[in-house]
Backbone bond lengths (Angstrom), bond angles and torsions (degrees), N, CA, C in turn:
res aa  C-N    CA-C-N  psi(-1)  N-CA   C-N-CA  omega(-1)  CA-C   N-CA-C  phi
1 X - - - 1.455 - - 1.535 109.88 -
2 X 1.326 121.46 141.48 1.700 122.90 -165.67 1.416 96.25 -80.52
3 X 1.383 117.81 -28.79 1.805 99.79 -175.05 1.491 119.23 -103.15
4 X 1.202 92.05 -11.91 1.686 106.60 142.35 2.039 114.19 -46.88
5 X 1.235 83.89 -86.76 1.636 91.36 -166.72 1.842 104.01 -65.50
6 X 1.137 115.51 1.51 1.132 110.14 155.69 1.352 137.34 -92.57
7 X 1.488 112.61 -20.27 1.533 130.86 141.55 1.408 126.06 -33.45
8 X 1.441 94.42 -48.43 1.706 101.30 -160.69 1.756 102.48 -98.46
9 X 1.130 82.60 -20.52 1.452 92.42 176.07 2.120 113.28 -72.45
10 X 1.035 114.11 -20.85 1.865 138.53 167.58 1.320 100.92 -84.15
11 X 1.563 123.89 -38.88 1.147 117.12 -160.77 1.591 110.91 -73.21
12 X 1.682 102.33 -45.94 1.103 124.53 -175.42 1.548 97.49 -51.36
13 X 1.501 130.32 -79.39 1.436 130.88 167.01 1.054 120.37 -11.32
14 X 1.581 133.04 -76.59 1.278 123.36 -169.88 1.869 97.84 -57.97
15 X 0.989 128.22 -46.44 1.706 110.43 -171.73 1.200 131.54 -56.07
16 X 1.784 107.75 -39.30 1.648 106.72 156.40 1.700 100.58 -59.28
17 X 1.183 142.21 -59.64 1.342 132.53 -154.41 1.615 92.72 -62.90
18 X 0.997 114.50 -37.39 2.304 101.84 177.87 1.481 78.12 -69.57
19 X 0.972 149.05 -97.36 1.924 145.48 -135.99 1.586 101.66 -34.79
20 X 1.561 104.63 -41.94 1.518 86.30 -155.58 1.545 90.19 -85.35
21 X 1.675 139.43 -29.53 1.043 121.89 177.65 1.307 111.78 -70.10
22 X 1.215 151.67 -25.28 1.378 146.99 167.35 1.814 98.06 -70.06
23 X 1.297 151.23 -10.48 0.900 128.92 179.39 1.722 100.29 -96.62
24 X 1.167 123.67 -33.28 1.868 138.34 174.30 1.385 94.67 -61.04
25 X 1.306 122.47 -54.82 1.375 117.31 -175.52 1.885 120.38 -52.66
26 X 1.597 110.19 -32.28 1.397 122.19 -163.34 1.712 87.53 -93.88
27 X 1.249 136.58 -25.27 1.499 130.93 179.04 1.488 104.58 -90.40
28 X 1.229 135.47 -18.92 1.585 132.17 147.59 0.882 93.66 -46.10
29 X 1.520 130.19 -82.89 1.193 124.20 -111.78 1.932 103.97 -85.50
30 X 1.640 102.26 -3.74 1.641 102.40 173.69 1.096 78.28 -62.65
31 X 1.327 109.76 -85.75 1.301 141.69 -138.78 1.778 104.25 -41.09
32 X 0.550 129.70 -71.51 1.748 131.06 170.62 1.327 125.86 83.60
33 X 1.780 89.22 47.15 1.321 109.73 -169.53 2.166 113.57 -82.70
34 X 1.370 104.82 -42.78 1.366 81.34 151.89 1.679 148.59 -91.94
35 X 1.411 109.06 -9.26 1.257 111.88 150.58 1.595 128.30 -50.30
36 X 1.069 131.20 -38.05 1.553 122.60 -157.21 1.965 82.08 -113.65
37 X 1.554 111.81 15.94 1.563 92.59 175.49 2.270 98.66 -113.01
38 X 1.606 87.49 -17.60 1.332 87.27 -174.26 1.724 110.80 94.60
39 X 1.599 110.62 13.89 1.820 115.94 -164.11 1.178 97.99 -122.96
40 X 1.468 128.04 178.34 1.063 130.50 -165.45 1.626 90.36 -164.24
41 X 1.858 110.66 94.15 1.136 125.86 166.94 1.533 127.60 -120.72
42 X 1.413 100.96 16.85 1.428 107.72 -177.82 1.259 115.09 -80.67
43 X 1.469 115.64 -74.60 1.572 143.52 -165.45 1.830 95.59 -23.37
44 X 1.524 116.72 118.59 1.478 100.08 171.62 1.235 117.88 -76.86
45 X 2.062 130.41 162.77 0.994 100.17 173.24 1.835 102.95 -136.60
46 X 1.189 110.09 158.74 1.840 107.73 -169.98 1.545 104.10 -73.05
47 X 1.252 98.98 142.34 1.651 108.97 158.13 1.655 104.54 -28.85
48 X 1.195 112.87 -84.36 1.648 137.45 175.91 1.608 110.18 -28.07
49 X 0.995 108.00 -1.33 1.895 104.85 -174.42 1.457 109.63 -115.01
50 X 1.355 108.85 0.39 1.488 94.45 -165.80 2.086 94.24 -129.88
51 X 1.811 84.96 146.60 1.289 87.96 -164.35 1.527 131.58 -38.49
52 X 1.213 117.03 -32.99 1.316 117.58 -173.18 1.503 110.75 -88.87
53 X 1.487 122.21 27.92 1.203 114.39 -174.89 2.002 108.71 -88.08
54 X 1.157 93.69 148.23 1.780 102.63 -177.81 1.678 98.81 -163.16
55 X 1.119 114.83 -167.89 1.531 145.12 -167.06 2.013 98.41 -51.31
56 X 1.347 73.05 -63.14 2.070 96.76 -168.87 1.613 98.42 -66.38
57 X 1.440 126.26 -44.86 1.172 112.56 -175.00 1.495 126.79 -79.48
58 X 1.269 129.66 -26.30 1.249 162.98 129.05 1.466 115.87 -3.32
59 X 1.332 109.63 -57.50 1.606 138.53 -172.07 1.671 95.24 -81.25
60 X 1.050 118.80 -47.15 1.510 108.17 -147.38 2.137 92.03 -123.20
61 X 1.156 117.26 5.80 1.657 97.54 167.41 1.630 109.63 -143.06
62 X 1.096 99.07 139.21 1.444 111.79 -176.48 1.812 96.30 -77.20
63 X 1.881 90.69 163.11 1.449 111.70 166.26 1.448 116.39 -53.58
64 X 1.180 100.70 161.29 1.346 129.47 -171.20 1.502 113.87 -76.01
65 X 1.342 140.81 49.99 1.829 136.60 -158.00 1.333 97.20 -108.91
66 X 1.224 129.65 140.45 1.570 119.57 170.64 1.624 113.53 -97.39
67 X 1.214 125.49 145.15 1.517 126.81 168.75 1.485 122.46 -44.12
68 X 1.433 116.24 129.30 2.097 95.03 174.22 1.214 99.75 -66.88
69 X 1.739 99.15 151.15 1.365 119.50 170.76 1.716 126.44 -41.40
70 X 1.076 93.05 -44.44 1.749 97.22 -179.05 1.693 111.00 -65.38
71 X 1.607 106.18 -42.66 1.354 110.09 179.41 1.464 111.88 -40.43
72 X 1.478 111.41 -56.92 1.178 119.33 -167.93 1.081 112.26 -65.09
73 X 1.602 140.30 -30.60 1.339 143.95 -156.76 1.481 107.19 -93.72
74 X 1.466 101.36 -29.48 1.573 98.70 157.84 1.031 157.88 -63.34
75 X 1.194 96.14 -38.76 1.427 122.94 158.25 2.018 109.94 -66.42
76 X 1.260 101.32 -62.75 1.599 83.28 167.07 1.509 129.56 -55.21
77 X 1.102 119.25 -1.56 1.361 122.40 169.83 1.602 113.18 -95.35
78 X 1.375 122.26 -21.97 0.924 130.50 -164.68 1.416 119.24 -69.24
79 X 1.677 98.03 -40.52 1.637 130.90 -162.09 1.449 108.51 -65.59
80 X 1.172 140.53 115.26 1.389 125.66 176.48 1.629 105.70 -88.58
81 X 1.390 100.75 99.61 2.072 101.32 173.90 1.833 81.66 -136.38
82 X 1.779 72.41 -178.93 1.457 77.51 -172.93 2.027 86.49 -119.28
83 X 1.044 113.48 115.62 1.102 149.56 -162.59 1.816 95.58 -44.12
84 X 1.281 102.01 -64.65 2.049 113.69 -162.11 1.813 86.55 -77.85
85 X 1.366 131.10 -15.91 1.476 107.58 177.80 1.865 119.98 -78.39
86 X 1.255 105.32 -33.20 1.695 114.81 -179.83 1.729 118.92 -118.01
87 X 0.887 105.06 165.93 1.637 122.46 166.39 1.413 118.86 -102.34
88 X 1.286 116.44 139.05 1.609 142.31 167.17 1.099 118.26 -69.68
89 X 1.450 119.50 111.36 1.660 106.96 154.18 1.578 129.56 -137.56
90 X 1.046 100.62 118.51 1.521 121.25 172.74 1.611 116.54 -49.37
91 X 1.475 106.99 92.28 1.812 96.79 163.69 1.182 117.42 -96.56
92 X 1.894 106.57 133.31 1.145 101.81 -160.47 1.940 117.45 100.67
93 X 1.045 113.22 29.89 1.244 115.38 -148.61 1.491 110.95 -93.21
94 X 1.413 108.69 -1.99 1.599 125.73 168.22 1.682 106.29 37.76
95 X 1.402 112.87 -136.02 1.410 123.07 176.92 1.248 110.02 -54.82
96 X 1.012 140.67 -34.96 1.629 143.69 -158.14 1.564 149.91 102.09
97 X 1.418 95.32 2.96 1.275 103.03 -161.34 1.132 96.02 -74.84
98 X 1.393 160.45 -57.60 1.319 144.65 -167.85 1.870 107.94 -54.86
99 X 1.002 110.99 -27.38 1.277 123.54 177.72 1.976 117.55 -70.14
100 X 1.284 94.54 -33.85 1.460 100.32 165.76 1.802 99.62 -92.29
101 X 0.938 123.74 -51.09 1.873 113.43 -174.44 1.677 111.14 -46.89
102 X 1.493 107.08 -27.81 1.476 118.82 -165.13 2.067 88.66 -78.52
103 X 0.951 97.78 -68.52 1.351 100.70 -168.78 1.644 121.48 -45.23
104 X 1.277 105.34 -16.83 1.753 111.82 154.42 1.639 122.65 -47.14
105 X 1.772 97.28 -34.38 1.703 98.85 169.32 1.300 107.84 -75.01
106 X 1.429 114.67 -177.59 1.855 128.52 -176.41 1.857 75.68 -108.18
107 X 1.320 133.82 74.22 1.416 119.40 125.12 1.653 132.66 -81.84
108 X 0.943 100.93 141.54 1.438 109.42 -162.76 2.078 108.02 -52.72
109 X 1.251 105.37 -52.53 1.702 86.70 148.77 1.821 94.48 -143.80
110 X 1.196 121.02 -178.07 1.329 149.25 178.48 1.608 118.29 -117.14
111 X 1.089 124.64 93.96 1.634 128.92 -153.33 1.585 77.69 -111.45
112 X 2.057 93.76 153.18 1.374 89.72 152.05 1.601 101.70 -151.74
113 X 1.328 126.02 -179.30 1.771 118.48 -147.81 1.796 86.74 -151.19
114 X 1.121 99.08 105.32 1.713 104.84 159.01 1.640 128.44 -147.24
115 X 1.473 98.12 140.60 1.707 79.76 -171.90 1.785 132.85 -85.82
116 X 1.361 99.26 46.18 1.490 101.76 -146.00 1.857 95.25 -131.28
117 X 1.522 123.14 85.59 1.270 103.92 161.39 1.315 139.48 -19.69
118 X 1.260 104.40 -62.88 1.376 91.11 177.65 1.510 130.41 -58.18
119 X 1.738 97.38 -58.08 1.932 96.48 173.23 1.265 104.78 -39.53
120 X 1.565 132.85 -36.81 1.746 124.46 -161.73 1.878 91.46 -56.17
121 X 1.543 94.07 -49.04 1.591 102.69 -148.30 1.578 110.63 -52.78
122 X 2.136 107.64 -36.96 0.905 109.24 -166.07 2.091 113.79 -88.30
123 X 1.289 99.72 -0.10 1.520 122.79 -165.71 1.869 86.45 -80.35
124 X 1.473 115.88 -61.52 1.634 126.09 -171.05 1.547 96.56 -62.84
125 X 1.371 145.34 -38.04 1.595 151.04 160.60 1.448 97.90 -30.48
126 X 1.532 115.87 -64.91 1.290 116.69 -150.25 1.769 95.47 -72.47
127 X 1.617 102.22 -38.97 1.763 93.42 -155.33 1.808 87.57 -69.10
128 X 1.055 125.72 -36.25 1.704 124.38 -170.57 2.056 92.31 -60.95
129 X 1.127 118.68 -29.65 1.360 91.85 174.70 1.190 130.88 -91.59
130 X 1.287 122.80 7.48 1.241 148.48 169.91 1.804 120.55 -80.38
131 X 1.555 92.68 -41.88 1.261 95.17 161.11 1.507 137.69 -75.99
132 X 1.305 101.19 -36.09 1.714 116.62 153.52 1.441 112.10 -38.09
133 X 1.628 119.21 -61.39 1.193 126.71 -157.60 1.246 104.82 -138.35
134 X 1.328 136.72 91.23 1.300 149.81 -130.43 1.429 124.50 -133.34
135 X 1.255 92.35 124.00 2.437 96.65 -156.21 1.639 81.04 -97.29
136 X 1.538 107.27 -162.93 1.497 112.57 -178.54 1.674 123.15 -87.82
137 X 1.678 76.08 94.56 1.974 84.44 -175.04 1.430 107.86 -95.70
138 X 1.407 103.95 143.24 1.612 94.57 175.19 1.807 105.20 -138.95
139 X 1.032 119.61 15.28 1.524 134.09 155.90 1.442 114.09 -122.49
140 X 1.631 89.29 144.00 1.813 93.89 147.08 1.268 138.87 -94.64
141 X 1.468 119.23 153.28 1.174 117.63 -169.56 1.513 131.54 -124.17
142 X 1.288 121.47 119.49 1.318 129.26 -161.74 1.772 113.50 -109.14
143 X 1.297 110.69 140.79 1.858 90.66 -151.35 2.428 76.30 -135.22
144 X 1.232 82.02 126.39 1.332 89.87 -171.68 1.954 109.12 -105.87
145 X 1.452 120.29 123.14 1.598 113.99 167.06 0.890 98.03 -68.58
146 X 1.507 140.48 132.89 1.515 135.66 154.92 1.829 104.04 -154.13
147 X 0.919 94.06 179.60 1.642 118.62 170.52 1.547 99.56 -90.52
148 X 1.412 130.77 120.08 1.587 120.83 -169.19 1.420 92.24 -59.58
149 X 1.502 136.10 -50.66 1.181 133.16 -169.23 1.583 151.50 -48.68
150 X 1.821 89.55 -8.46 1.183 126.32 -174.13 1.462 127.63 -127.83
151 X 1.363 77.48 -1.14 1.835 110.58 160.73 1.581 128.45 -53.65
152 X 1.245 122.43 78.84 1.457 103.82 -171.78 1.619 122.47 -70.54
153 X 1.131 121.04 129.52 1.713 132.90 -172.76 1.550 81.20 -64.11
154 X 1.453 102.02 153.38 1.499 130.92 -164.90 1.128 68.58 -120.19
155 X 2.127 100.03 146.98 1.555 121.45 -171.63 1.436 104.74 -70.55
156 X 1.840 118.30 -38.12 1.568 116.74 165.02 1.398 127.33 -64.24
157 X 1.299 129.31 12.25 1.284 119.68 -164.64 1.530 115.88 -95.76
158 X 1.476 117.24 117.80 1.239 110.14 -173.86 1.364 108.12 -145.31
159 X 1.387 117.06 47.80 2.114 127.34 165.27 1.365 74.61 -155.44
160 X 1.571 104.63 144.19 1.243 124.67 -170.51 1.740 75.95 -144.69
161 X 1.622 114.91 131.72 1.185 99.43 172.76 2.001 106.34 -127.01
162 X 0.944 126.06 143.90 1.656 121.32 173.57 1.112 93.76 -154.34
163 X 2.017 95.38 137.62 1.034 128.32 146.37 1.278 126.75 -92.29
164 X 0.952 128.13 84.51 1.308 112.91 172.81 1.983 142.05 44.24
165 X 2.032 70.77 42.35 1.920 84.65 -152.05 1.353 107.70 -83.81
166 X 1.675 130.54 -6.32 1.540 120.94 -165.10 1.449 95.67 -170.86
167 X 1.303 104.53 175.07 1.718 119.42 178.74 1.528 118.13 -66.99
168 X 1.288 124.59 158.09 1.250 123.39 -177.50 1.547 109.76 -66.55
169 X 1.425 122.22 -19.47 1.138 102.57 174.76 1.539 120.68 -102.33
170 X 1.100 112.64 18.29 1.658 118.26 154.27 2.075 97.76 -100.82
171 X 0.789 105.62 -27.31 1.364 86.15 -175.90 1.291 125.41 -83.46
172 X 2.135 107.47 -9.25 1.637 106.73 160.26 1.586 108.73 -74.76
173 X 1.423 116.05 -27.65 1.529 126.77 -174.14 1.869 89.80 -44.52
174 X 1.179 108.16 -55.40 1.697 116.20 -139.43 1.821 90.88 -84.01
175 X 1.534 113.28 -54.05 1.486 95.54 164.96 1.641 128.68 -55.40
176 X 1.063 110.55 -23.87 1.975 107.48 175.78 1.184 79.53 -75.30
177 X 1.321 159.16 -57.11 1.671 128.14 -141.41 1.517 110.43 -79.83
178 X 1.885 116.39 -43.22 1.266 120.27 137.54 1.667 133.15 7.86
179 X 1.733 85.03 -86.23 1.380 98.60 178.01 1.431 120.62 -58.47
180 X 1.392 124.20 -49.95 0.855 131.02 -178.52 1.881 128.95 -61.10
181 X 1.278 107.74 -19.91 1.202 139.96 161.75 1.677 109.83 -57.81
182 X 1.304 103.87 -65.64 1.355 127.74 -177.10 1.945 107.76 -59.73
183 X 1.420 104.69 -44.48 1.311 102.47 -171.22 1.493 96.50 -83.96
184 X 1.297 138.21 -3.67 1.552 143.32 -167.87 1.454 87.37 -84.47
185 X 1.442 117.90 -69.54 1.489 125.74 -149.02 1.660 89.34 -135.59
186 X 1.530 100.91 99.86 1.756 97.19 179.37 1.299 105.30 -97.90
187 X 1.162 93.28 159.97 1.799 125.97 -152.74 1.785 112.58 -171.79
188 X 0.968 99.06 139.47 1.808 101.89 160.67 1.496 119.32 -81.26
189 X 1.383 107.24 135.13 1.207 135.75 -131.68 1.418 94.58 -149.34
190 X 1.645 120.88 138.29 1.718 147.64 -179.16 1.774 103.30 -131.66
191 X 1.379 94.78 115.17 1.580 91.67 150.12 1.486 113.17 -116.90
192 X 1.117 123.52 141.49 1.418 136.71 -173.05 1.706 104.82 -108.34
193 X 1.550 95.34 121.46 1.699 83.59 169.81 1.436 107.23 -146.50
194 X 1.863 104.51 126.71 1.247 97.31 178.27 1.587 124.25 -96.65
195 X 0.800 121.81 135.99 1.305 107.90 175.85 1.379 90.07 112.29
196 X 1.753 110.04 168.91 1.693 113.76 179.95 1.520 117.13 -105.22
197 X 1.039 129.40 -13.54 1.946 139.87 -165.93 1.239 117.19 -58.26
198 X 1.711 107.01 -34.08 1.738 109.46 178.55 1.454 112.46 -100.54
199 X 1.868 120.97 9.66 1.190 117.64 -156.12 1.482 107.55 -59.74
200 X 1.887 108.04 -49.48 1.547 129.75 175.17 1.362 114.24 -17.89
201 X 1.355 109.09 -73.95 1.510 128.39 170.02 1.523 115.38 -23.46
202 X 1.515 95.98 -82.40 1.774 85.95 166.32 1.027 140.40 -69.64
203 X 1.345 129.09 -32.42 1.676 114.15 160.81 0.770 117.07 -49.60
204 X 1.773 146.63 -51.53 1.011 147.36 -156.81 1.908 104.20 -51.93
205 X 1.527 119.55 -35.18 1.345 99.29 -150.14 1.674 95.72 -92.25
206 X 1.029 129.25 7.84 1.621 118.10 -160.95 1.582 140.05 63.00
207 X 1.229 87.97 -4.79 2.106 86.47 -174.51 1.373 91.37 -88.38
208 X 1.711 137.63 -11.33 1.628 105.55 -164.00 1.571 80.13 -111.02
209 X 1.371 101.35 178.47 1.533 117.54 159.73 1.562 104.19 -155.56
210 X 1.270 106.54 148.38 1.701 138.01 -146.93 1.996 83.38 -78.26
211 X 1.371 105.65 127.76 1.260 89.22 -171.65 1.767 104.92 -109.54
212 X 1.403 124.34 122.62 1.608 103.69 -157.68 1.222 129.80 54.12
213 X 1.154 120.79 150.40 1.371 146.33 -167.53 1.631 103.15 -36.24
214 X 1.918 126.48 152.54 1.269 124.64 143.87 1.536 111.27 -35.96
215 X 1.697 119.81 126.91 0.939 128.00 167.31 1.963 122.26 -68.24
216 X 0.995 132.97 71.37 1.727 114.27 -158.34 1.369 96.76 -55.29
217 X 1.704 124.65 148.70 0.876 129.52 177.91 2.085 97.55 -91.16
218 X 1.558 84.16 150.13 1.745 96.78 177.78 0.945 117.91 -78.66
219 X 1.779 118.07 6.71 1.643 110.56 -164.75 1.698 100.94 -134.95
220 X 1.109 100.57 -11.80 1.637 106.36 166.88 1.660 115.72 165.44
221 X 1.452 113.97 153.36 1.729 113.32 -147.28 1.527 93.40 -79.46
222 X 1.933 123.80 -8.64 1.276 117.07 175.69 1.844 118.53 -55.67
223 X 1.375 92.93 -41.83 1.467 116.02 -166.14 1.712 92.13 -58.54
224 X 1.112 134.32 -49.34 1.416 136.73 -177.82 1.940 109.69 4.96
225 X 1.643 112.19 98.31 1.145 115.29 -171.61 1.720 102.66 -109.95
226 X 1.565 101.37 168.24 1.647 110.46 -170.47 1.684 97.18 -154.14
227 X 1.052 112.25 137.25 1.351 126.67 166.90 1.499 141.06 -119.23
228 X 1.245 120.09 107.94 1.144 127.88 -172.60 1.490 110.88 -87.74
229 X 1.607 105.17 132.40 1.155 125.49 148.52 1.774 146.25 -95.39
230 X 1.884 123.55 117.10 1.451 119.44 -148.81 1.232 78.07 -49.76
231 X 1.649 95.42 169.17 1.655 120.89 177.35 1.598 95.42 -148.40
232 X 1.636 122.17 -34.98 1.386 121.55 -170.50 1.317 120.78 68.12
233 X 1.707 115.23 40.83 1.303 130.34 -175.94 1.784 125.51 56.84
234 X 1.487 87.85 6.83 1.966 90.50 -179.92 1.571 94.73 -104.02
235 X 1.559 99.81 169.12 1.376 113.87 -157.44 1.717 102.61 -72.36
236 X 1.206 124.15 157.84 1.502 122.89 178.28 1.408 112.11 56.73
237 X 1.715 130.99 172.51 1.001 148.61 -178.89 1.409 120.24 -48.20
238 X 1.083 121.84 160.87 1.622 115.32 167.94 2.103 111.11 -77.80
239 X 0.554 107.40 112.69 1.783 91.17 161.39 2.015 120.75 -11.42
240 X 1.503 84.02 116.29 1.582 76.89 176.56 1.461 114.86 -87.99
């Protein structure tokens, strides 16, 4: 029966989605990254829960899950920039925690872009408790409500980071503005992507190239990150 196997077929979904949040939940909870910060960036949260949700938003942005800590730190270690010349920005930047891990580097600031009042509200909570009670920060951090698409790239911005925050067709929106940024005022330029869903998108256009090996993540083979470096559709790297 079709609404049968379409039942079980939802059913099946939500149970991997409890597995994988009970498995994120047990790599927090080593890790004990919002406890010893005083933040609260775990808890996932649905498209559907947050005020501005409707038809359009629904369609085009994923849930609310944050990256494990290590994932992320790896990958920032991975990246060869030079840290005090550009700024970071997180699309998709939900609660914040990549936004506080980032700010451990000396980037000149740490931006982050989400379209979700509340996550903004609860993302500026976390960075204000950080400032109260304060681990080794060496950027500031500015956390923007927006539509990523309408996001203007800051002339320093050169780590672009996504997780897996929206549909491919906001995420060609957000690379043309990128690019176009880049071809305005060129510079070397990182996109970070964890996870595999938006990979299509960027290969397809030719200006990046995969810089070094798939990164495996240390905290699970989902996390599996890759980093591209601009090239501007010519062969090999840009000049560092």
């Amino acid at each position: 029966m079709p609404e049968n196997n379409a039942r079980r077929s939802a059913l099946e979904i939500l149970e991997k989605q409890r597995q994988f949040d009970l498995t994120l939940a047990e790599i927090d909870d080593i890790e004990g990254f919002d406890a010893f910060l005083g933040v609260e960036t775990g808890e996932p949260v649905e498209p559907w829960e947050v005020l501005e949700a409707d038809d359009r938003t629904l369609e085009n942005n994923s849930r609310y899950s944050p990256t494990p800590v290590r994932t992320v730190r790896a990958a920032l270690t991975a990246a060869a920039v030079r840290h005090e010349e550009i700024s970071f920005v997180d699309f998709g930047s939900g609660k914040g925690r990549v936004l506080l891990i980032a700010a451990e580097h000396p980037f000149k600031r740490v931006i982050g872009v989400d379209f979700s009042s509340e996550l903004c509200a609860t993302a500026r909570k976390n960075v204000e408790c950080t400032v109260r009670n304060p681990p080794v920060r060496r950027s500031p951090i500015e956390i923007h409500h927006q539509d990523a698409r309408e996001f203007a790239i800051p002339d320093d911005a050169g780590f672009f980071y996504f997780y897996e925050p929206f549909s491919a067709a906001v995420a060609a929106a957000v690379l043309d503005n990128i690019e176009a940024s880049l071809a305005r005022l060129p510079r070397d330029a990182v996109l970070c992507f964890v996870g595999s869903s938006l990979l299509t998108e960027v290969e397809r256009r030719g200006a990046w190239a995969q810089s070094g090996d798939t990164l495996a993540s240390p905290d699970a083979d989902y996390y599996s990150t890759r980093l591209y470096t601009y090239t501007n559709g010519s062969a090999g790297e840009r000049p560092g």
